[in-house]
C-alpha positions in Angstrom: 87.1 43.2 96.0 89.4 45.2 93.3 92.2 46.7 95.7 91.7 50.3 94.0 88.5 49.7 94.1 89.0 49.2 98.0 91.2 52.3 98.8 89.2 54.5 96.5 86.1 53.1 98.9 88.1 54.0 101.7 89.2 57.2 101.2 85.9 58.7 100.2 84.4 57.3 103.5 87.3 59.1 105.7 87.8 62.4 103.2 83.9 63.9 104.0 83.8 67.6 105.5 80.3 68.9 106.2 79.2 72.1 104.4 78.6 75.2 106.8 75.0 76.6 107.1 73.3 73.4 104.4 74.6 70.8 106.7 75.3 68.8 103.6 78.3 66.2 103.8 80.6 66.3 100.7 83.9 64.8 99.4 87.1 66.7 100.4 90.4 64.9 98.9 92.6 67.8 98.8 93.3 69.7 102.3 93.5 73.5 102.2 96.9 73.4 102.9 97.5 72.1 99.2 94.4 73.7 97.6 95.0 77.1 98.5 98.5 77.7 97.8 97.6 76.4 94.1 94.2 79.0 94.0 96.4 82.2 95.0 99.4 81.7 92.4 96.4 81.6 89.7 94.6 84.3 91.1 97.9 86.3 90.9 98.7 85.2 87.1 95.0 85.9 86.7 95.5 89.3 88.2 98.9 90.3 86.2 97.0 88.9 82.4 94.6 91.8 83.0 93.7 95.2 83.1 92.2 96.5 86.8 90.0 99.3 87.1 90.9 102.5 88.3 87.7 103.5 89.1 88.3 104.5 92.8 84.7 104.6 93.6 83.9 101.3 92.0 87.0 99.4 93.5 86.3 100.9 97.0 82.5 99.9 96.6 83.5 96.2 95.9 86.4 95.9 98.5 83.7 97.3 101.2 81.1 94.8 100.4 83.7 92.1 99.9 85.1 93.3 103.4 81.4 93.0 104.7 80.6 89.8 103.5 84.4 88.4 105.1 83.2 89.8 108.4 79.5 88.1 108.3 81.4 84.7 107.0 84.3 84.7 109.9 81.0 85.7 112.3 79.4 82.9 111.5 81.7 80.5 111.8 82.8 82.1 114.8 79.9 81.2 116.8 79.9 77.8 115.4 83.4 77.3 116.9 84.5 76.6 112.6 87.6 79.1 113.0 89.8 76.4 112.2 87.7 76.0 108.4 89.3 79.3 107.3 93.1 78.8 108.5 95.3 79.8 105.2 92.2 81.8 104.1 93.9 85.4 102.4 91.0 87.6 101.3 91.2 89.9 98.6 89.2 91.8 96.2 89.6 93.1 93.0 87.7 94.7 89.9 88.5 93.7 86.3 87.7 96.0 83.3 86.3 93.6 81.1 82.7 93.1 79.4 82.2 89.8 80.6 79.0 89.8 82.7 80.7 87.3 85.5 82.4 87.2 89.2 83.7 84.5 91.0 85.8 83.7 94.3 89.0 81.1 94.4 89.5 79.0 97.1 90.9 81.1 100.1 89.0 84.1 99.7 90.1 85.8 96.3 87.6 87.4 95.0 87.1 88.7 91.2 84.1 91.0 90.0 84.1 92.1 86.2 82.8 95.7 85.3 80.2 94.0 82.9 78.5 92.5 85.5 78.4 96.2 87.6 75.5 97.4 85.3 73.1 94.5 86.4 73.9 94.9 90.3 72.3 98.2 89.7 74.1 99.0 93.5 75.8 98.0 96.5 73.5 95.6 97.2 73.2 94.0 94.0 77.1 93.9 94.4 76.5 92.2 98.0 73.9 89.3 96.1 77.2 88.6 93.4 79.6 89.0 96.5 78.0 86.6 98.9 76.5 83.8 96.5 80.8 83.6 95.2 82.2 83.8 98.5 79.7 80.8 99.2 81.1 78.6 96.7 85.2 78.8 98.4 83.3 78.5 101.7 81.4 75.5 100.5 84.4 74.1 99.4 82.9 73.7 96.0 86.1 73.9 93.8 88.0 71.1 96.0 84.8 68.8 96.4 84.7 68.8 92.1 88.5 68.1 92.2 87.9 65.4 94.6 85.3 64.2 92.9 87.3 64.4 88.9 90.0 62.1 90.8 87.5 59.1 91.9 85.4 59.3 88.8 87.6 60.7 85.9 91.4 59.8 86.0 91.2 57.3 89.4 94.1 57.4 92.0 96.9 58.0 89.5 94.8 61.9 89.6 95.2 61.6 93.6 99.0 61.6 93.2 99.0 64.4 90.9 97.2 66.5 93.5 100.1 65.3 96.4 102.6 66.9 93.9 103.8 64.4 91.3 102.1 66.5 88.1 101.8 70.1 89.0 100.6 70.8 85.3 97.5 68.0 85.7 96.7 69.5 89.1 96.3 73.4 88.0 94.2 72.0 85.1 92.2 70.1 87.4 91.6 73.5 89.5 90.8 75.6 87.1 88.2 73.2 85.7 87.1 72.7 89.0 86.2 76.3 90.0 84.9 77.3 87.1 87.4 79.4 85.0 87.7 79.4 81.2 90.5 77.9 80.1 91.4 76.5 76.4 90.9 72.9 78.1 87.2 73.2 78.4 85.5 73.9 82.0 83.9 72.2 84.7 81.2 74.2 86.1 79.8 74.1 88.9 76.3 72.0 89.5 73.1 72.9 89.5 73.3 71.7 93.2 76.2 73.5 94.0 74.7 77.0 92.7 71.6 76.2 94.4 74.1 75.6 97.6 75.8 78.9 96.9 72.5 80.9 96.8 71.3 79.7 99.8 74.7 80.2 101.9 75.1 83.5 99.8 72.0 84.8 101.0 72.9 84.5 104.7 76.1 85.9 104.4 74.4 88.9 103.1 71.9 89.7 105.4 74.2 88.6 108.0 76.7 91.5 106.6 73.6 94.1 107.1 72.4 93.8 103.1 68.4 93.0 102.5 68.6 89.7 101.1 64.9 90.1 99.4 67.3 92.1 96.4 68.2 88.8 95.6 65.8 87.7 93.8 64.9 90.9 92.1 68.8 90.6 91.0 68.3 87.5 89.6 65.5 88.3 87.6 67.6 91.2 86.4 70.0 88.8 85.5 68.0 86.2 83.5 66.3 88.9 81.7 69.8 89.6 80.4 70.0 86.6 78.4 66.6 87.7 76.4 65.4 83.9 75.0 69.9 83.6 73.7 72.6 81.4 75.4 72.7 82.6 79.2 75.6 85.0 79.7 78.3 82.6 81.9 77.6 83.8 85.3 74.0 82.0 84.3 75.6 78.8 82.2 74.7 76.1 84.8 72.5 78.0 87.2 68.9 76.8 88.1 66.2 78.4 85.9 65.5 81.4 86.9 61.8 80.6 88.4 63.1 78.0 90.1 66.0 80.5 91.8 63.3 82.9 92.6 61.0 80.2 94.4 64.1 78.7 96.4 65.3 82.0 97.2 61.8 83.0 98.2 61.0 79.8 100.6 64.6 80.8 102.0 64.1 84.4 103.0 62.5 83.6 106.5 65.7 81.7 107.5 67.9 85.0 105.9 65.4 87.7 107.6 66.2 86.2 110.7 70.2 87.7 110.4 69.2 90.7 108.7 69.7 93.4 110.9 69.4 97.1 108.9 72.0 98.9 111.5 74.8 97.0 110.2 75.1 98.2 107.0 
């Protein structure tokens, strides 16, 4: 057997974390420990190339459901004794003027929510569909299990020693593509299955934080209407058609009811 063959083998049967709430067992190359550091210095250059709103209401809106859905996720994993999953975690929120229609969460908890995508949450509970289906892709670990998986399958274990340190350049290109962020080197978007993933985990976190997770799926009717028959706006780009969304989330909302509890919001 190839020897890089062998360690590659190797590593991917040792390197598997299993996905709160789905159960599902995925790749994880990179520890936090390295992954995070690199997600908050681009969340702060991300922060200082742009303009923040100084909308008081708006920001405070998105910082309390952000705050909300932080206090369902720590809950949850709480009570399933995962407290350790979220050491080095540093939430934060913010609110970008700009007409994209898009959101999205780094790795660690930093959260970013564009004012073109304000219109189509409608409310605070739109907000808390966007805020828990993109907190749900850092707590799925999405971004590191598509890094871990560009080192196996695109660049091979010379990519593995980039992300111990040896090519800091390779490895912030690597993350960005990995959590979905434009950059001028083309993105790696998330998977169909990963979105899927994200809804379903989003939607507990939400009800769990006191939000009616039926808005869901009227949000993300909302949303694909927005596209009217042209290219999908990029919040959409690789999601599940929207039919299919609505029928998942709708054989899902039994499971979600059952943490919905009104009071709490």
């Amino acid at each position: 057997m190839n020897k890089t063959f062998y360690v590659i083998f190797l590593l991917v049967f040792v390197a598997c974390s299993t996905v709160p709430i789905t159960g599902r067992k995925q790749l994880k190359l990179i520890p936090n420990g390295q992954l995070l550091p690199m997600s908050f210095e681009q969340y702060t250059q991300v922060l200082s190339e742009s303009k923040l709103s100084t909308d008081e209401e708006k920001v405070a809106m998105i910082k309390r459901v952000g705050q909300k859905i932080q206090t369902a996720a720590e809950d949850y994993y709480k009570e399933n004794y995962l407290e350790n999953d979220l050491v080095g975690y540093d939430w934060e929120y913010n609110l970008i003027v700009s007409d994209q229609v898009n959101a999205w969460c780094m790795p660690g908890g930093k959260v970013a929510f564009y004012t073109g995508i304000l219109p189509i949450c409608e409310d605070e509970t739109g907000i808390a569909v966007v805020m828990g289906h993109e907190v749900a892709h850092a707590l799925a670990n999405h971004g590191g299990e598509r890094m871990s998986q560009g080192m196996i399958t695109q660049m091979g274990m010379g990519t593995l020693g980039a992300a111990m340190g040896e090519n800091p350049t390779l490895t912030k290109q690597l993350l960005l593509q990995s959590i979905g962020m434009g950059t001028q080197l083309g993105v790696l978007k998330f998977s169909r299955s990963n979105e899927s993933e994200a809804d379903h985990i989003g939607l507990i976190l939400m009800a769990k934080a006191g939000y009616n997770p039926e808005a869901a799926t009227s949000f993300w009717e909302r949303m694909a209407a927005l596209s009217g028959g042209q290219a999908p706006p990029e919040f959409l780009s690789t999601h599940p058609a929207s039919e299919t969304r609505v029928k998942d989330l709708e054989a899902l909302m039994p499971e979600a009811l059952e943490y919905y509890k009104p009071e709490n919001k």
